[in-house]
C-alpha positions, 0 to 999 in steps of 0.5 A: 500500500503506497501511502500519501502526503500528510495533511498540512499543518495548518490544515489541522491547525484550522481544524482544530479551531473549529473543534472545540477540543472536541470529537465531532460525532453527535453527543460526543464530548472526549477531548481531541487534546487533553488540556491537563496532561496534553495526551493526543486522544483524538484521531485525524480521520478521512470522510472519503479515504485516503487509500483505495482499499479504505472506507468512502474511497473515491476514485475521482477524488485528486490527492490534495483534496483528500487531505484537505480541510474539506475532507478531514474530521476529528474524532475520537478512537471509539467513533473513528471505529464506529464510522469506518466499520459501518460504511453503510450508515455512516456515509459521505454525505452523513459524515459532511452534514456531522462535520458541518454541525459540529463545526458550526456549533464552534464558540471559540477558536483553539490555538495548540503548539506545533508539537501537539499538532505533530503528534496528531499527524503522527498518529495518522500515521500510526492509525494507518500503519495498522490498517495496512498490516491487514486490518483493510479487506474489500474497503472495510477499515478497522481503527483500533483503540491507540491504547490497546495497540499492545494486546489487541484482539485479532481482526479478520473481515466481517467476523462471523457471529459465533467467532465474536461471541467469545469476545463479548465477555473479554474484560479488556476488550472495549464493548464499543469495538465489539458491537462494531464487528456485530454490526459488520457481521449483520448487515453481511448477513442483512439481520435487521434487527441486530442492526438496529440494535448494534445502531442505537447502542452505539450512538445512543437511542433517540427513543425509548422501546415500548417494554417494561423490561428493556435492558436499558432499564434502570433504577433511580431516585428524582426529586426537585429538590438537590441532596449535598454530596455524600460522601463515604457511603455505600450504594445500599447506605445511600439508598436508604438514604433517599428513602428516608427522604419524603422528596424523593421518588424511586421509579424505573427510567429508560437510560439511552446514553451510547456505550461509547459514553458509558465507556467514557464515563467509566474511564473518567471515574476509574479512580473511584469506587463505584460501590461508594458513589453515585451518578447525578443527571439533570433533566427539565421536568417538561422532558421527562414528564410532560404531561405535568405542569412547570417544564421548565423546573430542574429535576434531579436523577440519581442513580448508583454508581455500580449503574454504569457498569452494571448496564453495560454488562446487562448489554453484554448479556443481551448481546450473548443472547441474541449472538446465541439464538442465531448460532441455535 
């Protein structure tokens, strides 16, 4: 594979400028530069390929342009992952529209040194290291988690379902990366219902299903009211915390977040124990109740700290047993 030119760095000078230091996929907040240790999270990533054998390739298209401004977008590893192994969903003109939203919410301008801006070059460079050393078959493109470069799992093309199934339950394995490969796996075999599934888990579900016991379901405490941070109890402690409590209100809510965020949150708190925190979310009482009156009130949603991991789990579990049905 004859690879070209980097992109110019005031290329990505200005496409840093109108990122705000953010990935630029719907919902996503991982930081392309972290601004308290300076570590490159990011991934430069090419709407239309920049080799023949990559996602979105055009033939037309000059060398200049596919390093161009135009054709370039930041992103995080996990949803360079996403878009580069559902080159169905995610298409050129899908990927434009994502760009141009993205860039258009821009509040301020970022200015990074020329060395950071380097090592995102450099790790283009990476990234398409590994996708020569066969990680690109018949125009799908796999981009591996930086991090995990060291102990990845092995990739072939469009894995079948009973050789990602044991994959599901690997620790180290991001859930992220495994529903990618799920997904490539079923529109081969055109299952739209693992589609749709592999779809809104990896992007979020815009709505909730109509079933009482979806494995998004979870269990939280609202109230209008505010409670002090609590520190040093456990999950159970603080349960009964909020019972004891006339203002607070325990119910099942359907929680939508994508599993790339999930994994997101969980990394942002690894230093915490999950067993003696709590999660906090806001919503406007209009979004979640609207058929009550005063929308505009701030309703507070609590929910353990085992909640992530508990979640992605269950979504572990029902991914095994779809994977299992189709394997009957």
């Amino acid at each position: 594979m004859v690879l070209m030119a980097n992109p110019k760095q005031s290329t990505i000078k200005r496409l840093f400028a109108v990122s705000s230091n953010e990935c630029a996929f719907p919902k996503c907040t991982t930081s392309i530069i972290d601004q308290v240790s300076g570590k490159v999270l990011g991934e430069i990533c090419h709407i239309k390929a920049q080799n023949s054998d990559g996602p979105r390739f055009d033939e037309s298209q000059s060398d200049p342009d596919r390093h161009a401004f135009e054709n370039l977008i930041l992103l995080c590893p996990t949803h360079h992952t996403v878009i580069d192994s559902d080159i169905q969903s995610y298409s050129v003109e899908r990927l434009i529209k994502m760009k141009s939203e993205h860039e258009g919410k821009a509040e301020k301008e970022y200015e990074y040194p020329a060395f950071l801006i380097q090592q995102l070059i450099d790790k283009l460079n990476i990234t398409t290291k590994i996708f020569s050393n066969s990680n690109v078959v018949e125009g799908n493109q796999y981009a591996e988690v930086i991090q995990n470069i060291t102990n990845p799992i092995e990739i072939k093309n469009r894995l079948s379902y009973n050789e990602i199934l044991p994959h599901l339950h690997e620790e180290n394995t991001p859930l992220s990366k495994v529903i990618s490969e799920i997904l490539n796996a079923s529109h081969e075999s055109k299952d739209q219902e693992l589609i749709e599934l592999c779809q809104e888990e990896l992007t979020g579900w815009p709505n909730p299903p109509q079933t009482e016991n979806h494995h998004r379901i979870i269990e939280v405490f609202i109230s209008v009211n505010k409670i002090q941070k609590v520190w040093g109890l456990t999950n159970d402690e603080l349960w009964k915390e909020f019972e004891s409590k006339d203002d607070f209100v325990k119910m099942n809510m359907f929680y939508g977040e994508s599993v790339p965020r999930l994994e997101q949150m969980i990394n942002a708190n690894k230093y915490n124990d999950p067993n003696s925190s709590y999660i906090h979310l806001e919503q406007k009482q209009g979004n979640l109740f609207p058929h009550l009156p005063h929308p505009e009130i701030t309703v507070h949603i609590y929910a353990k700290g085992t909640m992530v991991h508990e979640l992605l789990n269950r979504i572990r579990n029902t991914f095994s047993e779809k994977l299992i049905q189709r394997l009957k």
